[in-house]
N, CA and C of each residue as an Amber inpcrd file, in Angstrom:
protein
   303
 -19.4710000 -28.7260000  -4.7230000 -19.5570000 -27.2840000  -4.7800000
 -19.1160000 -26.8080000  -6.1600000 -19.7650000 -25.8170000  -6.4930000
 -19.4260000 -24.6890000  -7.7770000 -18.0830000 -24.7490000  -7.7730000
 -17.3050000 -24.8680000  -8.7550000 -16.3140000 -23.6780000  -9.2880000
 -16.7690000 -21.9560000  -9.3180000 -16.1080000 -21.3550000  -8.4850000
 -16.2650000 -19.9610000  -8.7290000 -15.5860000 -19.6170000  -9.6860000
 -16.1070000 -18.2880000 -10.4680000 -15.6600000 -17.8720000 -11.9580000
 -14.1370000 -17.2110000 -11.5700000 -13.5110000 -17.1640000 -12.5350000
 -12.1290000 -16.6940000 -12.2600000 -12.6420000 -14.8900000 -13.3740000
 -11.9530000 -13.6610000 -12.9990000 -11.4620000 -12.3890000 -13.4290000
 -10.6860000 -12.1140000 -13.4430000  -9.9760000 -11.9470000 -14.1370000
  -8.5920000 -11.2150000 -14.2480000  -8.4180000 -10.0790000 -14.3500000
  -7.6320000  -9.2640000 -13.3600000  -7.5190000  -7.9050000 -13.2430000
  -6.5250000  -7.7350000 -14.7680000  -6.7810000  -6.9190000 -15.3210000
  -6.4340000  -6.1600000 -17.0980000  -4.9250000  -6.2570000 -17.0760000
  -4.3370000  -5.8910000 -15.4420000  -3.0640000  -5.6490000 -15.7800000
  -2.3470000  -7.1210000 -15.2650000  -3.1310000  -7.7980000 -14.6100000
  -2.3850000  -9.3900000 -14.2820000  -2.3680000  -9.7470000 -16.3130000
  -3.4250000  -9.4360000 -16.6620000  -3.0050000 -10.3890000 -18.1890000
  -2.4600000  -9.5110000 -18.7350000  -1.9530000  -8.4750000 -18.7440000
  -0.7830000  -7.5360000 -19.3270000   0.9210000  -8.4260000 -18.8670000
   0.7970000  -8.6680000 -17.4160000   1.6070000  -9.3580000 -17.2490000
   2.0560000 -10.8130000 -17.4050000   0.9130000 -11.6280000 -17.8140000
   1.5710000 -12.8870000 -17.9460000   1.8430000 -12.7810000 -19.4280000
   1.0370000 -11.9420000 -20.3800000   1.5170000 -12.0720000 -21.8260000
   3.1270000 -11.4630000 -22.0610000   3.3030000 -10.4540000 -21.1330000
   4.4010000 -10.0670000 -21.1180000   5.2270000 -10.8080000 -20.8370000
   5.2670000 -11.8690000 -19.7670000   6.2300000 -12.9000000 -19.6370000
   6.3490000 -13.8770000 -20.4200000   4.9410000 -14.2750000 -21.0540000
   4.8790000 -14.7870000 -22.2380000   5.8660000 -14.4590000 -23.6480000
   5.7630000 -13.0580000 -23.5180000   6.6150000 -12.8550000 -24.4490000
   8.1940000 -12.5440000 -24.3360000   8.7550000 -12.5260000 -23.2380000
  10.0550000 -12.4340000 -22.6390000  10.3510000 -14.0320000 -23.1150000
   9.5430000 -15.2040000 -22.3070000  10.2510000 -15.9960000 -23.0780000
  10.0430000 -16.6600000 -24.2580000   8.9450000 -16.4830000 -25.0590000
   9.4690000 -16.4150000 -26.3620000  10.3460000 -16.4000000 -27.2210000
  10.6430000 -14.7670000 -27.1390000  11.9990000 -14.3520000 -27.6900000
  13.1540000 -15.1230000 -27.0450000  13.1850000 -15.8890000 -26.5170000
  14.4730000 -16.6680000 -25.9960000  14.4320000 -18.2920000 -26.8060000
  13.1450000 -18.7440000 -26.0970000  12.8870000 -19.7380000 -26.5610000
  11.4220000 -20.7310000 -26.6370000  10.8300000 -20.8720000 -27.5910000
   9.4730000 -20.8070000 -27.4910000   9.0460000 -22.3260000 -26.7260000
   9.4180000 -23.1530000 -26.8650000   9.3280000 -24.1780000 -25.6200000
   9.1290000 -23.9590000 -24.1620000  10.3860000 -22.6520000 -24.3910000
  10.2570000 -22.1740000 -22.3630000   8.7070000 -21.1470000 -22.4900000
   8.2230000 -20.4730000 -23.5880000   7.1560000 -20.2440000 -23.4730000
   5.7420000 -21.0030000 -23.1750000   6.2460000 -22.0220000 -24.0020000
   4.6970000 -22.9470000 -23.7490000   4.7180000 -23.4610000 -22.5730000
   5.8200000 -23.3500000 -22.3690000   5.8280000 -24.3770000 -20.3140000
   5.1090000 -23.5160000 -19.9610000   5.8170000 -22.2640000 -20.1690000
   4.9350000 -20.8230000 -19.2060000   3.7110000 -20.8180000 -19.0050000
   3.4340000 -20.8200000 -20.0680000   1.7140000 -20.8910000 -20.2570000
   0.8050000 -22.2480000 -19.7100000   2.1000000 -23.1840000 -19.5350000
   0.9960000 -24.4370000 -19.8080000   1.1630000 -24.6430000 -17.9710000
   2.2840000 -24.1340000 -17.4650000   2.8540000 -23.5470000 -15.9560000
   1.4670000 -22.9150000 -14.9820000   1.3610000 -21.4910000 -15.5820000
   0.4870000 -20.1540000 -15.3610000  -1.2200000 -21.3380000 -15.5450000
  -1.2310000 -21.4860000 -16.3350000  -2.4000000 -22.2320000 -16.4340000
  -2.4100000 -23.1540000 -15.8210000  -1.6690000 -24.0450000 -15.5160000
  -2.3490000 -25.6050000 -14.2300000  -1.9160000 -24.7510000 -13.1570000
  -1.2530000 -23.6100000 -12.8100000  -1.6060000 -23.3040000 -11.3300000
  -3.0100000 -22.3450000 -11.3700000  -3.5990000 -21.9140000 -12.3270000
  -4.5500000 -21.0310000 -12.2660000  -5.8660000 -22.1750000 -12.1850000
  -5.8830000 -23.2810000 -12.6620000  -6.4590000 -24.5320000 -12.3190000
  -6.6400000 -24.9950000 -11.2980000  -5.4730000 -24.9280000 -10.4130000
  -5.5480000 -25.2730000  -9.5590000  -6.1440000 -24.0310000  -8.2820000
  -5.7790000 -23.1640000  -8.3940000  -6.8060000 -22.1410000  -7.5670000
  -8.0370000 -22.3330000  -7.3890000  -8.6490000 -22.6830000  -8.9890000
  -9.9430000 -22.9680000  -9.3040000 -10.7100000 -23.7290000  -8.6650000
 -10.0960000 -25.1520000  -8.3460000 -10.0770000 -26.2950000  -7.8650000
  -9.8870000 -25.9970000  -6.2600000  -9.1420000 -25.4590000  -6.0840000
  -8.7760000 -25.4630000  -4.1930000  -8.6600000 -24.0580000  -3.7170000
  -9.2990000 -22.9140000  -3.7400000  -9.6120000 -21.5410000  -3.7310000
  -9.0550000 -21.8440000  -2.5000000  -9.0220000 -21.9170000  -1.2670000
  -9.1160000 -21.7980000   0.2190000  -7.4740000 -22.3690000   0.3820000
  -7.0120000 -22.8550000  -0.3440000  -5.7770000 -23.8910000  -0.0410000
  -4.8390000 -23.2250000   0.6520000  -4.3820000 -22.5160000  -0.3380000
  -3.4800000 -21.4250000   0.2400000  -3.6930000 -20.1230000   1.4050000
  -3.1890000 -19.9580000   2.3520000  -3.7910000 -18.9760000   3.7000000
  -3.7260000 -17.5590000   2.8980000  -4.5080000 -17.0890000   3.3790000
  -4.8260000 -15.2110000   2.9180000  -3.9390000 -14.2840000   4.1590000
  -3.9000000 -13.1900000   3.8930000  -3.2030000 -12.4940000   4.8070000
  -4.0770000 -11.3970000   5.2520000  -3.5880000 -10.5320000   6.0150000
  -4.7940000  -9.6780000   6.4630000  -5.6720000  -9.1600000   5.4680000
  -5.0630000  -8.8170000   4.2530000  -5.6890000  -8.0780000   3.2650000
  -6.9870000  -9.1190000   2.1550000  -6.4430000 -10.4540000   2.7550000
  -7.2310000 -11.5960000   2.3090000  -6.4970000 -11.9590000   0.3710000
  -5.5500000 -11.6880000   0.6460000  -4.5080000 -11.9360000  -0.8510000
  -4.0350000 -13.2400000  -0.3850000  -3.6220000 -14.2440000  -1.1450000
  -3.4590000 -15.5470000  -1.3800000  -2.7850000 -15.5690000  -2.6940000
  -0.9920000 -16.4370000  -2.2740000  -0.2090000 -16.3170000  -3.3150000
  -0.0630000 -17.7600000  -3.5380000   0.6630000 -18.1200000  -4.8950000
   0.4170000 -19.4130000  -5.4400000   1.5770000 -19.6880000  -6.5300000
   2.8830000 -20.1400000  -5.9300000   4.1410000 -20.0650000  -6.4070000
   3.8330000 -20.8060000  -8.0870000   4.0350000 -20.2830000  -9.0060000
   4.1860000 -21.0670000 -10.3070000   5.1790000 -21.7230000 -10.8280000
   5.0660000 -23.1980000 -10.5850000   6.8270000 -24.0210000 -10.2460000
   7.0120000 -24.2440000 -11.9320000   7.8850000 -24.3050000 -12.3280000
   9.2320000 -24.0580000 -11.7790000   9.7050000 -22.5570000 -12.2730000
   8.9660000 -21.6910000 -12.2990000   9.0880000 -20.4450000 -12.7160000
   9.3250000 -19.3040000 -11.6830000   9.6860000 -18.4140000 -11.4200000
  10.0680000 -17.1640000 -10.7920000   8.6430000 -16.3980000 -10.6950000
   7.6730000 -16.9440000 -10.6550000   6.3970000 -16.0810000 -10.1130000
   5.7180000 -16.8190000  -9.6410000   4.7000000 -15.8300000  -8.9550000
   3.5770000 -16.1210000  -8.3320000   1.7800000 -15.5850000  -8.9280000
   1.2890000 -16.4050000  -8.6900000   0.0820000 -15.5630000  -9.2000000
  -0.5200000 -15.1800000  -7.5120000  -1.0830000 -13.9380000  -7.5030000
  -1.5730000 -13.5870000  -6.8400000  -3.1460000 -13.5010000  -6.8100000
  -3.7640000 -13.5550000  -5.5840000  -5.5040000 -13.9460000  -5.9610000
  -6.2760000 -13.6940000  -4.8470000  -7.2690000 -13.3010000  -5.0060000
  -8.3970000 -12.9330000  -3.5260000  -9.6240000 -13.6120000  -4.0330000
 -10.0910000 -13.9140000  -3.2570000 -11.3540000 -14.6480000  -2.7940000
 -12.2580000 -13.3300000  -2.7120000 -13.5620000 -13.8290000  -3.6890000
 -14.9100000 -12.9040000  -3.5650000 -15.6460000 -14.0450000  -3.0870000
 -16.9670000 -13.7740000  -2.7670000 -17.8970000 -14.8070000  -2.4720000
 -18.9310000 -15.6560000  -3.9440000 -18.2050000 -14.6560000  -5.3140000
 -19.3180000 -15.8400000  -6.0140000 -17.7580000 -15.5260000  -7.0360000
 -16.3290000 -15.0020000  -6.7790000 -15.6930000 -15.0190000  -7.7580000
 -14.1330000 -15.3140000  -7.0940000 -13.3130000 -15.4020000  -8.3700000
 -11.6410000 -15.5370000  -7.9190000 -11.1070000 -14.4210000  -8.4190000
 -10.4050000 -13.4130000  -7.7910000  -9.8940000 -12.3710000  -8.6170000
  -8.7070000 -12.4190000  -8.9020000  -7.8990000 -12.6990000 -10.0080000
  -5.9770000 -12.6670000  -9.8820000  -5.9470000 -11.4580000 -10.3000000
  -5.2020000 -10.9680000  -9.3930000  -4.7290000  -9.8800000  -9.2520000
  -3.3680000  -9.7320000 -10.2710000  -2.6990000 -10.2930000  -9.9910000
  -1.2350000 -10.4960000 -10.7360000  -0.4220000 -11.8650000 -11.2070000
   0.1620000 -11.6940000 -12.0430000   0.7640000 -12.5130000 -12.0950000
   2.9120000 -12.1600000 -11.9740000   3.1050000 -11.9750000 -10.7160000
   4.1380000 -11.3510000  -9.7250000   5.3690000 -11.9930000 -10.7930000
   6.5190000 -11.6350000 -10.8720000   7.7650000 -12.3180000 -10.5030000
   8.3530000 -11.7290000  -9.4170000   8.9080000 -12.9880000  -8.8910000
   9.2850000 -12.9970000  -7.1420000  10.5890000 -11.8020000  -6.9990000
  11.4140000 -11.6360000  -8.0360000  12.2920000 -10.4860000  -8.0150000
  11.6700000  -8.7860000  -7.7690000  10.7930000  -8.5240000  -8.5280000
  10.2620000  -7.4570000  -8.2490000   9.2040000  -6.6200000  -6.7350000
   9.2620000  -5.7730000  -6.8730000   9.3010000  -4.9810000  -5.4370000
   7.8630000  -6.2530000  -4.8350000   8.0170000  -5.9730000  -3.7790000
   7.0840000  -6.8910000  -2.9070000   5.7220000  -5.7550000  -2.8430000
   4.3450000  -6.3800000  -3.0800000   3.4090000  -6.2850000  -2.8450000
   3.5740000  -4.5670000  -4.1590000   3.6500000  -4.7540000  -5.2790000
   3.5780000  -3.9560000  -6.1100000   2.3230000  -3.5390000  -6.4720000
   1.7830000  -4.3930000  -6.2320000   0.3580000  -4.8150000  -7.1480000
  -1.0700000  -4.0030000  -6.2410000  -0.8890000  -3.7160000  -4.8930000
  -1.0440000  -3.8120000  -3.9980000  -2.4100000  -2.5420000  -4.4810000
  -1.7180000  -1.5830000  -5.2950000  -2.8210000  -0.3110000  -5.3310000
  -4.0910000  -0.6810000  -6.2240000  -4.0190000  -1.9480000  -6.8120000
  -5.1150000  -2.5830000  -7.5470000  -6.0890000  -2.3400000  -7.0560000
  -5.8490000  -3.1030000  -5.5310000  -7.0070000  -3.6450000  -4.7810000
  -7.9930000  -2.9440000  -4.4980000  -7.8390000  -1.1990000  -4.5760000
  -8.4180000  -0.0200000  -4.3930000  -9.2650000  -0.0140000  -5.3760000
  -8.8840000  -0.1760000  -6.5900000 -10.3810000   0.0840000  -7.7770000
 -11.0010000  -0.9790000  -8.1940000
């Protein structure tokens, strides 16, 4: 089977550059994990779309180890949408008014 195309909602990549750049400024090693983190789990979505269970709203979360987020993601029928890229501290289901536009 296809790989379905991955989209990124504008403000999920507002947010991972932003975390990107949080750790940066600390330490640029813990950045490249980040990225290199955010990316083999966004790989892996790619690879196993269905893996993870959806919830009523059909959102499917995808812990980014060893990091404090999640990417968040819905299933289209010819696409992957990430919605966000969450840290687990912040309000639950923030992201949530996306799904509307």
């Amino acid at each position: 089977m296809a790989k379905r195309r991955i989209r990124y909602r504008p403000e999920a990549i507002d947010e991972l550059a932003k975390a990107e750049q949080f750790y940066r400024e600390r330490d640029d090693q813990a950045a490249d994990r980040w990225l290199e983190s955010a990316g083999r789990t966004v790989d892996d979505i790619a690879d196993h779309p269905e893996l993870w269970a959806a919830d009523n709203l059909g959102i499917r979360e995808v812990l980014i180890r060893p990091f404090s987020y999640t990417v968040i993601y819905r299933l289209h029928p010819d696409l992957i949408e990430i919605v966000a890229f969450a840290h687990t501290s912040r309000r639950r289901r923030y992201w949530k008014k996306r799904l509307d536009s």
